[in-house]
C-alpha distance (Angstrom), angle and dihedral (degrees) to the residues before:
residue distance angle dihedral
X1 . . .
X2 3.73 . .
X3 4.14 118.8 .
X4 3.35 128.9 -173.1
X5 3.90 139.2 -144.2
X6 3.63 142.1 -100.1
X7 3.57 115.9 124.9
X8 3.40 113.0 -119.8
X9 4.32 99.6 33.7
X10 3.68 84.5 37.3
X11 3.69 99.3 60.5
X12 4.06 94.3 43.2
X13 4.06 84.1 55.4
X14 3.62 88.7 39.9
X15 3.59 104.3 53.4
X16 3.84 96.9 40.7
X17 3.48 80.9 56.1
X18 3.37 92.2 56.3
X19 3.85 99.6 43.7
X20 3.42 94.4 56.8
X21 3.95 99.4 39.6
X22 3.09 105.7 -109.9
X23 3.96 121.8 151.4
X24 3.94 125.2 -148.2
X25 3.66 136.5 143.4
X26 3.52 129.7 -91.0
X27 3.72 115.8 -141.4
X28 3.66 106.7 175.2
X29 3.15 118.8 -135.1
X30 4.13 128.5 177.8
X31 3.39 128.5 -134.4
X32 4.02 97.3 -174.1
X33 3.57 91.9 46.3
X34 4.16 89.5 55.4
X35 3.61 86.6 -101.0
X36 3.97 93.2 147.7
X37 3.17 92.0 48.4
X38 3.12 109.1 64.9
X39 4.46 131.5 114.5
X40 3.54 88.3 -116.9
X41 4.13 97.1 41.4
X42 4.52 90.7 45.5
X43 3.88 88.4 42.3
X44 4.19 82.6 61.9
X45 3.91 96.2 33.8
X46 3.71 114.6 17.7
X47 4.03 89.5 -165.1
X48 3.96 89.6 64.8
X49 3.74 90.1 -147.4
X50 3.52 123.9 121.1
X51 3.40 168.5 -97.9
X52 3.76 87.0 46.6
X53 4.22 126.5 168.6
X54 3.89 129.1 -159.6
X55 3.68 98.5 -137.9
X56 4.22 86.9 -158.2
X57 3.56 92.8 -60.4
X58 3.92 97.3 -19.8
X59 3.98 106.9 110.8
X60 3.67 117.7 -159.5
X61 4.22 129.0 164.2
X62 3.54 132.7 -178.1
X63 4.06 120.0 72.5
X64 3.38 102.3 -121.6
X65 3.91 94.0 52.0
X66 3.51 97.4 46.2
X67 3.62 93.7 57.5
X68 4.04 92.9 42.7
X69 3.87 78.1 53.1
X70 3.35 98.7 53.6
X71 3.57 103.2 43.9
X72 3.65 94.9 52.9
X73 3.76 89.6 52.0
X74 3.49 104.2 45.2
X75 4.02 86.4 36.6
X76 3.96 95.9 -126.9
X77 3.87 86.4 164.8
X78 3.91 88.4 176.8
X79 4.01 96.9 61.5
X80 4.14 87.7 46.3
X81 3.28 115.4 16.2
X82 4.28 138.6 -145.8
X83 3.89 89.4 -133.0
X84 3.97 95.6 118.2
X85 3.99 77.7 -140.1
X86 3.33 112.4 44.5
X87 4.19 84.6 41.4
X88 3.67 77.6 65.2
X89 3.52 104.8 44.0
X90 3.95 88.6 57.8
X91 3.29 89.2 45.6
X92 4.16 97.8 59.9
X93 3.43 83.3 47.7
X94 3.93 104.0 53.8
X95 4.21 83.1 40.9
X96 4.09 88.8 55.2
X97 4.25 90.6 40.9
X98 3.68 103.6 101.1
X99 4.16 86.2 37.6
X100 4.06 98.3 48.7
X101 3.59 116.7 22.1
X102 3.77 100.3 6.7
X103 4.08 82.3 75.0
X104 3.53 87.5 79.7
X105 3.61 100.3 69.4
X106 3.82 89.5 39.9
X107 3.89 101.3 50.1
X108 3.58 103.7 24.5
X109 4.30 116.6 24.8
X110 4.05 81.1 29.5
X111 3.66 94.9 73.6
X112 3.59 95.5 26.7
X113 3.49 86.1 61.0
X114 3.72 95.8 45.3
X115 4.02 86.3 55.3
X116 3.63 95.8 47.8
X117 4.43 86.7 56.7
X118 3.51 82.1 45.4
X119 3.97 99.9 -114.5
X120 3.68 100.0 122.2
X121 4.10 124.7 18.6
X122 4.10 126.5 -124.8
X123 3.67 118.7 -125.0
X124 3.41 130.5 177.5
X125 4.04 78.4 -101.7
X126 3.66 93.7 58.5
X127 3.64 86.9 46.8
X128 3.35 99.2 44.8
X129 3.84 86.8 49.2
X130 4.01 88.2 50.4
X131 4.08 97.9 65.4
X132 3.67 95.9 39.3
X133 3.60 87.7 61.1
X134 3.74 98.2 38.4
X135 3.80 82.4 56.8
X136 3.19 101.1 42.8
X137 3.64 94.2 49.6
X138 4.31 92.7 40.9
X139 4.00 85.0 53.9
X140 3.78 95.9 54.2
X141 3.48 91.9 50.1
X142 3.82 101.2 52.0
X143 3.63 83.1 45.9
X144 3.85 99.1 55.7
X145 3.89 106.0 21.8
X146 4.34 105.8 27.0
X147 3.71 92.4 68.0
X148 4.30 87.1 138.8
X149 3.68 127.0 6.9
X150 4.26 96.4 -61.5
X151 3.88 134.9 27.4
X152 3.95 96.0 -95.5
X153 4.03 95.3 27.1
X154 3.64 121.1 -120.3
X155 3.84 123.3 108.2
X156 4.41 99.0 -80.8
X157 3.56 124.3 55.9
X158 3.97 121.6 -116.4
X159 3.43 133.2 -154.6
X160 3.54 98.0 -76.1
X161 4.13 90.2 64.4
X162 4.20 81.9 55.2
X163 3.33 91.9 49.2
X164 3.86 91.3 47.8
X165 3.37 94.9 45.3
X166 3.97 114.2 52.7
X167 4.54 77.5 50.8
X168 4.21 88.6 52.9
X169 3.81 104.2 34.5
X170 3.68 101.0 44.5
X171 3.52 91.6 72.0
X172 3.74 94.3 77.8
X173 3.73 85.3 25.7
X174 3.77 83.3 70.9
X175 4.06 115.0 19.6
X176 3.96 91.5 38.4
X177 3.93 135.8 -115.2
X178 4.03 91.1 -50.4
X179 3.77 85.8 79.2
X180 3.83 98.9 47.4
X181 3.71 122.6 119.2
X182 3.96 96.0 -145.8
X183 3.61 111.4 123.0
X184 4.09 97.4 29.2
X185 3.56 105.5 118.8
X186 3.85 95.7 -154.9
X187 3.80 84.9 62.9
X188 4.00 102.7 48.0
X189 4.04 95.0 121.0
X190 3.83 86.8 50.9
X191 4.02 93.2 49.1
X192 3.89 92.5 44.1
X193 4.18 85.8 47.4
X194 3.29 91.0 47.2
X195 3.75 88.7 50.6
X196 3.51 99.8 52.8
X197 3.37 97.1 42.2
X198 4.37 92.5 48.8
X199 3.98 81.0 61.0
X200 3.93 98.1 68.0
X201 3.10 123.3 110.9
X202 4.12 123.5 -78.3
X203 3.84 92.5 10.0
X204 4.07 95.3 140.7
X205 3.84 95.9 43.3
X206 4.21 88.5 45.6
X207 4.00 88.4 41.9
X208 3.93 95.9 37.8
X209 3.81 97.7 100.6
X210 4.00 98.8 48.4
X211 3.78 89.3 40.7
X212 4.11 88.1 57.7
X213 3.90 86.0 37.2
X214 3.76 87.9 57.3
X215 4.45 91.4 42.3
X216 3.83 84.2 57.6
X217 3.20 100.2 45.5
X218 3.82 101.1 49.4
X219 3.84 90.0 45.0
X220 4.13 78.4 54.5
X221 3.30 94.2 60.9
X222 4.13 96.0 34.6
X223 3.73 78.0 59.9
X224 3.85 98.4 46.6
């Protein structure tokens, strides 16, 4: 199997790849570099969005799918269940991604990412800017999708907490421990989600690359 890269989707793919065993091949591919969109990368996946896999021959983009995809193929029953409910409850979430947590990449490791190549600078108004979002957008979603301990309820996360998850934590991933939400009492089902889901396994080797991302970025602007 062949999967391909965007950070956030990628890593959700990626690591319940990982969790479950499962071996593919990583051909990187980069989205801020026009990457996905590419002759060669539409001629594979006409949407040009991606992570996307070639499944020998099958070709499927779009996070979310490919992991509903995979789980019903390789039956991992855990990650999405057969509970007409809970089916359902990681379904509204995966809908809702790229309009909840999927704002995270977009409005805060966007332009962080933008300053780090240079395009756009980071002031202590862009920063400032940065965690009100972050919080903003981490407070809507404890509010509308951690009702119970995960996303869809039960006692195991599913795909939809992964998905969540690489969106949420990358923010201090990337801009450091000044923009973590441990310690705010109005977001203590977040922290302890966040928590429990940090602990599965293959976390640091799925997380590696934005963690570095984040070291260089900091020592960027200690440098600045």
């Amino acid at each position: 199997m062949r999967r391909y890269r965007l950070l956030s989707p990628f890593r959700s793919c990626a690591w319940l790849c990982r969790i479950k065993d499962l071996p593919f091949e990583h051909v990187k591919v980069e989205p801020f570099m026009g990457g996905t969109r590419t002759k060669e990368y539409k001629d594979k996946f006409p949407t040009g969005l991606s992570p996307a896999i070639d499944d020998n021959g099958f070709k499927l983009a779009e996070g979310g799918a490919i992991m509903k995809y995979l789980c019903v193929k390789e039956g991992w029953t855990d990650f999405y269940p057969t509970d007409l409910q809970q089916q359902a409850l990681v379904d509204q979430y995966l809908s809702n991604h790229h309009s909840t947590t999927r704002k995270m990449t977009m409005k805060v490791f966007h332009p962080m990412m933008m300053s780090f190549m240079g395009k756009q600078e980071w002031d202590a108004d862009a920063g400032a800017k940065a965690k009100d979002t972050s919080v903003f957008i981490a407070s809507k979603f404890q509010d509308v999708f951690l009702k119970e301990r995960f996303i869809a309820g039960g006692d195991a996360p599913t795909i939809a907490d992964l998905a969540a998850y690489t969106e949420i934590a990358q923010v201090e991933q990337v801009l450091g421990s000044e923009y973590s939400f441990e310690g705010r009492e109005d977001m203590a089902r977040l922290n302890e989600w966040l928590g429990e889901i940090k602990g599965l396994k293959a976390h640091d080797d799925v997380h590696r690359t934005v963690s570095k991302l984040g070291q260089l970025f900091q020592a960027k602007l200690a440098g600045a």
